[in-house]
C-alpha positions in Angstrom: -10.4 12.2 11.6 -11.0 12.2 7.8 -7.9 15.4 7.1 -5.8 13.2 9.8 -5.8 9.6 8.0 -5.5 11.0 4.6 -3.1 13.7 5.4 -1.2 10.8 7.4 -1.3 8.5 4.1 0.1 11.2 1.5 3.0 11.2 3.8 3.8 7.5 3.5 6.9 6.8 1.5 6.0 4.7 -1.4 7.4 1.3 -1.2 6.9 -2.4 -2.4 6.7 -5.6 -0.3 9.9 -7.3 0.1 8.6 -10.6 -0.8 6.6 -9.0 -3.8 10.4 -8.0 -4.9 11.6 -11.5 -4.3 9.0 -12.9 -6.5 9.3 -10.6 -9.2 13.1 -11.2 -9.5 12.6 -14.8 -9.5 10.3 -14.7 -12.4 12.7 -13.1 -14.4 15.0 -16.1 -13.7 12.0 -18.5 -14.9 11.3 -16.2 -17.7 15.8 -16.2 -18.7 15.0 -20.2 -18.6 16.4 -20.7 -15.2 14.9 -24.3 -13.4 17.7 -24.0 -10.9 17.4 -20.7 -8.6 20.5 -19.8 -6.0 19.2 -17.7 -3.1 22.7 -15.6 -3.5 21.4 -14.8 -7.2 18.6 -12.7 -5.7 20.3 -11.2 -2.7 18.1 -13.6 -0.2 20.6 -14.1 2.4 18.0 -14.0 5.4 14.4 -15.1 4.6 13.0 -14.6 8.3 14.2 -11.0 8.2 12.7 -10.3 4.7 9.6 -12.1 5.9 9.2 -9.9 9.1 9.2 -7.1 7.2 6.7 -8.5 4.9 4.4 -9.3 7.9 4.9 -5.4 9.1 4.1 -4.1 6.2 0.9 -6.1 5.6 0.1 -5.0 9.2 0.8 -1.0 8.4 -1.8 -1.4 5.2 -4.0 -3.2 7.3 -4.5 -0.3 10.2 -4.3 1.9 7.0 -7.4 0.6 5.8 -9.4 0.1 9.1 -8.3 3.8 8.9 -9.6 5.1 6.1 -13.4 3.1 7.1 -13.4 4.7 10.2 -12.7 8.2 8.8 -15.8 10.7 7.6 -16.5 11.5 4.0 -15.1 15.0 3.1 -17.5 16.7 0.5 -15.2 17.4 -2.7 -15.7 21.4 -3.5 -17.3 20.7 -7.1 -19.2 18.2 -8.7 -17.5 15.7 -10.5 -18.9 16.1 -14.3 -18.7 12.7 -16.4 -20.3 10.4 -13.7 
């Protein structure tokens, strides 16, 4: 199980939290001195849609991690000097 989770999690595409992205766009309009935020000005045309994918991918990281405690330690060929 342990070569099957991790082997499964290198494959994973790397990707950010659409909310995360929302946030981080509406700082840098707080940060430019904007009070007043349009929803057009950071491409938020459906927030249920952007939150449902939020939800999934909280979900996906959450079976990743339940995952990765069920898996086995693999024993690393070497030791590890420095620790």
């Amino acid at each position: 199980m342990s070569e099957t989770a991790i082997a499964n999690l290198m494959k994973v595409p790397e990707e950010i939290n659409p909310l995360l992205e929302i946030l981080w766009e509406i700082e840098q309009y707080q940060q430019q001195g904007s009070q007043l935020i349009e929803l057009s000005e950071i491409g938020l045309e459906d927030f249920s849609e952007v939150t449902a994918q939020s939800q999934e991918h909280s979900l996906s990281i959450q079976r990743t991690l339940d995952n990765l405690k069920r898996a086995s330690p693999i024993a690393a060929p070497m030791t590890i000097r420095g620790f």
